[in-house]
C-alpha positions in Angstrom: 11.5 86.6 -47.3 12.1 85.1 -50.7 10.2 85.3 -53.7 8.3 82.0 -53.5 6.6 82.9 -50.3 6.1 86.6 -51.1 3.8 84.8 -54.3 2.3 82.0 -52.0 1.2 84.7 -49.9 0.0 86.6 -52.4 -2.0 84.0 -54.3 -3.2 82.2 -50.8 -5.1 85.4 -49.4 -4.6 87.4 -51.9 -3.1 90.2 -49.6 -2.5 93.5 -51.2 0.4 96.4 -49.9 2.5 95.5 -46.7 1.7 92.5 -44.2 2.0 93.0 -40.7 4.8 90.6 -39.0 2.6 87.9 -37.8 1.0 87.6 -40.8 4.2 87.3 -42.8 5.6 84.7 -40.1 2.1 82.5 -40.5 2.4 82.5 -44.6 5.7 80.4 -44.7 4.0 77.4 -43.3 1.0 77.2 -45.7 1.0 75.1 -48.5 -0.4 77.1 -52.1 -1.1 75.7 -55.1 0.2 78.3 -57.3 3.9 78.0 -55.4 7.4 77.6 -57.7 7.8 74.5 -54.9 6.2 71.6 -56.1 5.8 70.0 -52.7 3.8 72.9 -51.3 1.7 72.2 -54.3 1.6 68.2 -53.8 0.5 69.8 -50.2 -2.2 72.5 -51.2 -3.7 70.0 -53.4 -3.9 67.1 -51.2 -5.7 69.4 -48.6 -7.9 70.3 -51.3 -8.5 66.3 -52.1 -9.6 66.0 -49.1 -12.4 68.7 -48.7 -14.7 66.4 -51.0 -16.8 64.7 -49.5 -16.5 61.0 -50.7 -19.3 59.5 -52.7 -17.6 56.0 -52.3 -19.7 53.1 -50.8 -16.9 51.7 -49.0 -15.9 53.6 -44.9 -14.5 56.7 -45.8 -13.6 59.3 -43.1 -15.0 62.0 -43.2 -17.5 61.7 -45.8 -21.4 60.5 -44.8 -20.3 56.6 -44.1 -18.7 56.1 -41.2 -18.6 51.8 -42.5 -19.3 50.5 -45.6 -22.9 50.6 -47.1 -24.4 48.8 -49.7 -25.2 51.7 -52.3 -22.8 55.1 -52.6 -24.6 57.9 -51.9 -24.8 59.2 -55.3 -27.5 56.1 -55.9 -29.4 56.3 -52.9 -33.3 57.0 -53.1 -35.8 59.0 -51.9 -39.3 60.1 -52.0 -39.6 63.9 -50.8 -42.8 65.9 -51.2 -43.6 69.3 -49.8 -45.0 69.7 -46.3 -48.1 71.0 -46.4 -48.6 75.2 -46.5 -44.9 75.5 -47.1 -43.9 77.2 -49.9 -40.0 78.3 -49.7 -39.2 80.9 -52.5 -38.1 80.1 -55.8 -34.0 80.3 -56.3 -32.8 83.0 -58.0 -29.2 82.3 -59.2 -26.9 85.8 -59.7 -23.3 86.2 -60.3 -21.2 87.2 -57.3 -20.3 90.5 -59.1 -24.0 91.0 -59.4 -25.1 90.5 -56.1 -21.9 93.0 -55.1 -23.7 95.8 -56.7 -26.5 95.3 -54.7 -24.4 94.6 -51.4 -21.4 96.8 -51.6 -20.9 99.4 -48.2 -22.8 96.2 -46.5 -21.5 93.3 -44.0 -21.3 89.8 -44.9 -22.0 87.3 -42.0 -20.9 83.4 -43.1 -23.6 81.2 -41.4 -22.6 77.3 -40.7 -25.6 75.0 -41.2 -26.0 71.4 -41.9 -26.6 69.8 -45.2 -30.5 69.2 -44.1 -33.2 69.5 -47.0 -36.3 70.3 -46.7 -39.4 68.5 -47.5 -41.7 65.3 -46.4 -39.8 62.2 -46.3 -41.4 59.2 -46.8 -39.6 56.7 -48.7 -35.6 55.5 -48.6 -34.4 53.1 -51.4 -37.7 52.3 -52.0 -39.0 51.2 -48.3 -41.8 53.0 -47.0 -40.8 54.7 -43.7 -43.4 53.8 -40.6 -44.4 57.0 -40.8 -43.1 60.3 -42.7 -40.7 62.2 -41.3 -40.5 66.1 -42.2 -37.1 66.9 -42.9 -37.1 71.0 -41.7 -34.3 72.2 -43.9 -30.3 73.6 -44.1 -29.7 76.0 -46.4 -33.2 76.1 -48.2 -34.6 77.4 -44.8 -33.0 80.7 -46.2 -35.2 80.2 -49.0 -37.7 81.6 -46.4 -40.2 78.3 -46.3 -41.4 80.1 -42.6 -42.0 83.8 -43.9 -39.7 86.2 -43.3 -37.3 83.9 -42.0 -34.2 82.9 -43.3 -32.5 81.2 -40.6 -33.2 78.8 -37.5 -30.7 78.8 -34.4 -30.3 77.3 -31.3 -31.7 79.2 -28.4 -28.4 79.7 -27.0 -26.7 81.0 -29.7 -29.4 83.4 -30.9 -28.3 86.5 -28.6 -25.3 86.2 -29.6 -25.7 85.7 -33.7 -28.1 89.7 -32.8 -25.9 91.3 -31.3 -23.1 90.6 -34.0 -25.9 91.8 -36.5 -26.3 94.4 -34.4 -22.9 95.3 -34.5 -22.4 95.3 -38.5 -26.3 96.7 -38.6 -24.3 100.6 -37.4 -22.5 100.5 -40.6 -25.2 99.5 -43.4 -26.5 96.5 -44.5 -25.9 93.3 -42.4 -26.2 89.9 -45.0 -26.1 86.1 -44.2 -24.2 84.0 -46.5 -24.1 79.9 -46.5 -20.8 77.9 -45.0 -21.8 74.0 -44.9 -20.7 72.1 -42.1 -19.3 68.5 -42.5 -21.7 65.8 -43.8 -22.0 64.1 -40.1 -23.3 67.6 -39.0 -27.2 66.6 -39.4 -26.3 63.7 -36.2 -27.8 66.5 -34.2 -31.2 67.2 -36.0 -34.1 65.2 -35.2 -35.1 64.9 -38.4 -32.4 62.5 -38.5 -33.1 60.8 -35.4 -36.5 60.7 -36.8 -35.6 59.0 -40.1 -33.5 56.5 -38.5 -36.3 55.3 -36.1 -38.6 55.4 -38.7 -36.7 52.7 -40.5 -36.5 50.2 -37.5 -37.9 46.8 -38.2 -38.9 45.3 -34.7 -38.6 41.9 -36.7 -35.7 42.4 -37.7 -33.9 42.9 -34.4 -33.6 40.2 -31.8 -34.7 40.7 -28.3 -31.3 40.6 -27.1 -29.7 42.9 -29.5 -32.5 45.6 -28.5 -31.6 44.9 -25.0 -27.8 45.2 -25.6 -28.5 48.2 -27.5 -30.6 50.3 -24.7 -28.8 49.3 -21.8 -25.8 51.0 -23.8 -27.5 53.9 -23.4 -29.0 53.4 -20.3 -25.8 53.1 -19.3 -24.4 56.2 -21.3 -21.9 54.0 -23.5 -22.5 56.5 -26.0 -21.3 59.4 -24.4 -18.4 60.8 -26.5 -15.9 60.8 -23.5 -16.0 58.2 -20.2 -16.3 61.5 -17.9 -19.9 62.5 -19.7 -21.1 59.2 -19.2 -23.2 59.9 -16.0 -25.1 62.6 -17.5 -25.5 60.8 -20.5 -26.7 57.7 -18.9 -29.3 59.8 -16.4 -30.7 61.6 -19.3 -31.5 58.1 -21.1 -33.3 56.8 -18.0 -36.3 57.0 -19.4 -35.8 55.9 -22.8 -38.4 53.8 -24.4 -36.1 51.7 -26.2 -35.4 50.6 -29.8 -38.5 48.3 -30.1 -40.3 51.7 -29.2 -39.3 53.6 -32.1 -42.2 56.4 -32.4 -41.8 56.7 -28.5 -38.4 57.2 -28.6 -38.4 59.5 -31.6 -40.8 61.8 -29.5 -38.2 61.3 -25.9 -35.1 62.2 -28.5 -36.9 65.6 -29.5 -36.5 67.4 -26.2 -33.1 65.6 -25.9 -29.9 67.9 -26.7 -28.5 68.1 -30.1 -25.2 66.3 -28.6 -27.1 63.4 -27.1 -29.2 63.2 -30.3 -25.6 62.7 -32.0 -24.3 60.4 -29.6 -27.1 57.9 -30.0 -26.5 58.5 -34.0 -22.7 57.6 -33.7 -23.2 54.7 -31.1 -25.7 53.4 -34.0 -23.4 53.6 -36.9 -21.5 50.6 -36.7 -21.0 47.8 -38.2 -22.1 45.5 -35.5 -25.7 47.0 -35.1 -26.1 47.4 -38.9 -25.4 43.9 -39.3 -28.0 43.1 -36.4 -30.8 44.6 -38.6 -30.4 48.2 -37.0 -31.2 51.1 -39.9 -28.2 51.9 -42.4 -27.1 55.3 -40.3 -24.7 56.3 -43.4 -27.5 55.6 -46.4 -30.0 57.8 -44.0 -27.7 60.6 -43.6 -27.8 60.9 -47.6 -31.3 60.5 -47.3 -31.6 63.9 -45.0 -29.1 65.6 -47.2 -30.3 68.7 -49.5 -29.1 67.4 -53.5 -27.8 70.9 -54.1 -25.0 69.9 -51.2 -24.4 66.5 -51.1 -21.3 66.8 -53.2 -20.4 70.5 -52.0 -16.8 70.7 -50.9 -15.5 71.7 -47.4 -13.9 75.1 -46.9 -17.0 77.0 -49.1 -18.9 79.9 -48.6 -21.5 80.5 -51.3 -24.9 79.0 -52.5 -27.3 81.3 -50.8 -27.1 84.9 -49.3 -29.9 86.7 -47.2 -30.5 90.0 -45.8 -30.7 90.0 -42.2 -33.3 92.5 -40.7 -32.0 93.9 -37.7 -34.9 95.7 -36.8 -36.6 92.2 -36.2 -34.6 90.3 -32.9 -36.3 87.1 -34.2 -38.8 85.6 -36.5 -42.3 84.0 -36.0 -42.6 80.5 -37.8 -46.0 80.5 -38.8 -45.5 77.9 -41.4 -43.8 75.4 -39.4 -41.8 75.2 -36.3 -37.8 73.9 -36.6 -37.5 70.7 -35.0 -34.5 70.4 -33.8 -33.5 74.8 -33.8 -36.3 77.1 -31.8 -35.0 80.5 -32.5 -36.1 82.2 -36.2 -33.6 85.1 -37.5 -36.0 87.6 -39.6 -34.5 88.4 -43.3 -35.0 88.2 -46.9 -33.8 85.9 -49.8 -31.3 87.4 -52.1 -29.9 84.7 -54.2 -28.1 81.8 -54.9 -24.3 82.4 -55.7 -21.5 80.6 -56.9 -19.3 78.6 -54.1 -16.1 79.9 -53.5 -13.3 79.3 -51.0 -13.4 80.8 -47.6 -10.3 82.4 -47.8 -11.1 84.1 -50.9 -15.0 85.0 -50.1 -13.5 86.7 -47.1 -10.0 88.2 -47.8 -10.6 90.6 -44.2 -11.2 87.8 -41.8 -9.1 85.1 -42.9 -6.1 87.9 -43.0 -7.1 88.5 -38.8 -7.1 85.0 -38.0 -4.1 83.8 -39.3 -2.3 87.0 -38.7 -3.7 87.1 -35.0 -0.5 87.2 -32.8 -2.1 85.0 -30.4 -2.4 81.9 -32.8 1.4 83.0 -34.5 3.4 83.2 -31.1 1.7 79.7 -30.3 3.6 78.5 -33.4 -0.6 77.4 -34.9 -0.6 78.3 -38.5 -4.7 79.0 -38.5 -5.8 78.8 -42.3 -7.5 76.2 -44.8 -4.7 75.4 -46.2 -2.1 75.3 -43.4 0.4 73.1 -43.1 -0.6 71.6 -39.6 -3.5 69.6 -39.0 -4.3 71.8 -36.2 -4.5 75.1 -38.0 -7.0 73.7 -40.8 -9.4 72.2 -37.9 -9.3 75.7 -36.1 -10.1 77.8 -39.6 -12.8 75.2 -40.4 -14.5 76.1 -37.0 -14.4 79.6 -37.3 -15.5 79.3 -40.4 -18.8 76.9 -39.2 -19.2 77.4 -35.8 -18.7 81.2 -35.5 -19.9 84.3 -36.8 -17.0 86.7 -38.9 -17.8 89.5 -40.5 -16.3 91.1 -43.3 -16.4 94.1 -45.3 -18.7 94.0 -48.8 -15.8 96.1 -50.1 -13.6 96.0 -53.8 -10.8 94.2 -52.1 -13.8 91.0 -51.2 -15.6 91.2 -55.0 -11.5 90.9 -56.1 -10.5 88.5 -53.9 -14.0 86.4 -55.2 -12.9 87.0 -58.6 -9.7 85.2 -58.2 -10.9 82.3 -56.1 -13.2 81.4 -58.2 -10.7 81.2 -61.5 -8.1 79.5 -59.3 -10.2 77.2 -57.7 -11.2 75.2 -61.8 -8.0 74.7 -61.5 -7.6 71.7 -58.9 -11.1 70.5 -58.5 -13.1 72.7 -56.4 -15.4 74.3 -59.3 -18.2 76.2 -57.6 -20.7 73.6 -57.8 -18.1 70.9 -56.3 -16.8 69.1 -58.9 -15.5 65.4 -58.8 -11.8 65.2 -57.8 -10.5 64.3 -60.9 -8.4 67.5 -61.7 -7.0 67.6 -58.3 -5.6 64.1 -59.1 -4.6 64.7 -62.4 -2.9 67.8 -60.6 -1.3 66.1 -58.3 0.0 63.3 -60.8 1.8 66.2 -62.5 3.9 66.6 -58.9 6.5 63.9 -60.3 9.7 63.6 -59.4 10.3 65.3 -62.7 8.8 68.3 -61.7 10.9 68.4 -58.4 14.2 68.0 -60.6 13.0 70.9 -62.6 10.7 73.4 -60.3 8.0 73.6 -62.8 4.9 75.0 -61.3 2.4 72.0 -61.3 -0.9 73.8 -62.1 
C-alpha cells in the first residue's frame, strides 16, 4: 500500500495502529479530501456537495421539492405557537469536549429522526390552515416536551431500540445522540398528512380532478411498486376522498407510515399542484424544525440524551405522538456541535466498512465511498439502525478532527452554504492534476 492511501485512510476514519485486511482493502476505493490525488478530492468533495440539502426553488433531488415551487424554502412562512401544557426544556448548548467529560466510560447510541418541529401550526405563507395542525416534533421531542421522554418510536421497533440499550446499559451509561434523516423523511408523519389536507381548497379542485385523484388510490396507483398495489388499494377502500379533507386526515392517522408516504409522493407532482392540489414541497418546509432545515446529510450532533434503562418506555402525559406510539424514558443533556458520522463514531464506521461480509462482496460501505451503493448502505445504518460506540479518547479525538476538517469544504457544524466546497472544488483544475497539489 502506498503512501497516499495509507494518509486517505488515515484522515477518512482516522484509524490509529494496524488495520485489519478488510479494512485496508475497503480504504483504496474511498474518495478523501485530504488525498495527494486531486481526483479523489474532486470526488470527496462532490459527495460532500451533495449532502446539502438544496435551498433552490427550482426540482432538486433530493432536497424538500420534488418539482419546482414558487418560493425556496429559505423564504417560506409560518405561524407556529406552542401547544398548549407543553413546555420542552430550554437548549443548553456545550462543546463536544464538554459533554465528553460528563459521558466518557458511557455508550453513545445515534438515533435517525425526521426534521419534524414541534409546535401549533396554523398558518403557511400567510394562508390560514382550515384548522391547526400540531406538528409533534423531530429532534426537539428530545428536548423532553412529554416529561421524561426524549424519544418517540414506532411500536415495532421499540423492543428492539431496549434491548440494544439494554445491552450498552451492562457497561455504564447508555446516551442518545441526533442523526437526521433525509428532508422527504417527514412523508410518513401525519402531521404532514395533516398540514397538507389542511391546505386543500375544495374550490379550487374540480370534480373531476378529485375523482381522478381518489380512484388513484382507490386503485393503489400510489403504491411504490405494481406488486403492493393490492394492499395498497384495499387499505384505501374506504377513503373519504380529497373533497373530505378533515375525514381523510383522521382515516390517514391509523394508516401506516408507508401508505401515509405514498399518498404524499403520488401528491407531489406537478400535475396535481397545477390542478390546485396543496404545494407538497412548500409544506414539507413548513413541518421542518429551523434548527435543521439546512443541516447536512451524513451528521450526527445537535442534541444528545441519556437513556434510562431502568424505564422500558415513557408515559406521554403532555401529548401523545401522532404518528410514533412508543416513548423512550431519558433526560436532556445538550445541544452539540454537528459533526460527520464517520468522525462522531471512529468504532462503528471502522466495523462496517471493514466487515468482511460487505469487503468480499466488493461494496465499499462508507460516506464517502466511491460507489453509489456503499454511501446509501452507511447512510442507512447510520438512520435506520441503532450502532453503538464507545464514549472513549479515540471518539472525543476523532470529534476533534472532524470537526476542524470538515470548515474546510463546507460542512461547518451548523451546515453551512456550499460555497467552500465549490470554491474547493474549482481549485481541482487541470493545473492541480499536472502538479499533485493537495486541493484543500
Amino acid at each position: 500500500m502506498d503512501d497516499r492511501v495509507k494518509r486517505a485512510i488515515q484522515a477518512i476514519n482516522s484509524a490509529s495502529g494496524d488495520l485489519n485486511p478488510s479494512l485496508s482493502k475497503a480504504m483504496m476505493s474511498i474518495s478523501s479530501p485530504f488525498s495527494d490525488d486531486p481526483e479523489s478530492v474532486k470526488r470527496a468533495l462532490a459527495i460532500a456537495k451533495g449532502f446539502h440539502p438544496s435551498m433552490d426553488e427550482r426540482k432538486a433531488s433530493g432536497g424538500y421539492y420534488n418539482v419546482g415551487q414558487s418560493l425556496p424554502p429559505t423564504a417560506v412562512k409560518t405561524k407556529i405557537s406552542a401547544i398548549p401544557n407543553v413546555t420542552p426544556k430550554t437548549p443548553n448548548p456545550k462543546s463536544w469536549e464538554d459533554v465528553y467529560q460528563q459521558t466518557k466510560g458511557g455508550t453513545l447510541i445515534n438515533v435517525g429522526g425526521d426534521r419534524t418541529n414541534l409546535g401549533r401550526l396554523t398558518h403557511i405563507n400567510g394562508k390560514k390552515l382550515n384548522w391547526p395542525v400540531d406538528l409533534h416534533a423531530g429532534p426537539k421531542y428530545m428536548l423532553e416536551p412529554n416529561p421524561n421522554a426524549v424519544w418517540a418510536n414506532a411500536a415495532a421497533h421499540t423492543t428492539s431500540f431496549n434491548k440494544k440499550i439494554q445491552e450498552a446499559a451492562k457497561k455504564g451509561p447508555v446516551f442518545g445522540v441526533y442523526s437526521p434523516m433525509g428532508p422527504q423523511s417527514g412523508d410518513s408523519a401525519h402531521h404532514m398528512f395533516d398540514a397538507l389536507m389542511a391546505q386543500v381548497d375544495k374550490k379550487s379542485i374540480s370534480d373531476k380532478d378529485a375523482k381522478d385523484f381518489d380512484d388513484a388510490l382507490r386503485n393503489g396507483l400510489h403504491a411504490p411498486t405494481p406488486a403492493e398495489r393490492v394492499s395498497f388499494a384495499a387499505a384505501m377502500e374506504k377513503w373519504p376522498g380529497i373533497k373530505n379533507p378533515k375525514e381523510s386526515s383522521d382515516f390517514a392517522r391509523k394508516l401506516p407510515g408507508t401508505h401515509r408516504s405514498a399518498v404524499v409522493k403520488m401528491m407531489d407532482k406537478k400535475s396535481w399542484m397545477d390542478k390546485g392540489f396543496p404545494k407538497v414541497g412548500e409544506t414539507r418546509v413548513a413541518i421542518t424544525d429551523p434548527d435543521v432545515l439546512k443541516m447536512p446529510a451524513n451528521m450526527l450532533g445537535h442534541r444528545i440524551v441519556q437513556f434510562d434503562p431502568s424505564k422500558p418506555s415513557a408515559d406521554e402525559t403532555a401529548f401523545k405522538h401522532g404518528t410514533y406510539t412508543k416513548a423512550t424514558a431519558g433526560e436532556y443533556l445538550a445541544d452539540v456541535p454537528n459533526v460527520q458520522r464517520q468522525y462522531a463514531m471512529p468504532d462503528v464506521m471502522d466495523s462496517i466498512t471493514g466487515n468482511p461480509k460487505f469487503v468480499e462482496k466488493n461494496l465499499i460501505v462508507h460516506p464517502f465511498s466511491d460507489q453509489p451503493a456503499g454511501r446509501s448502505t452507511a447512510r442507512k445504518f447510520f438512520e435506520e439502525q441503532k450502532n453503538l460506540q464507545p464514549i472513549n479518547e479515540r471518539m472525543i479525538e476523532s470529534i476533534g478532527r472532524g470537526l476542524e476538517r470538515q470548515k474546510k469544504y463546507g460542512l461547518k457544524s451548523g451546515g453551512a452554504a456550499k460555497n467552500n466546497i465549490d470554491r474547493a472544488l474549482s481549485l481541482t483544475s487541470v493545473y492541480n492534476a499536472k502538479h499533485k497539489r493537495d486541493a484543500v
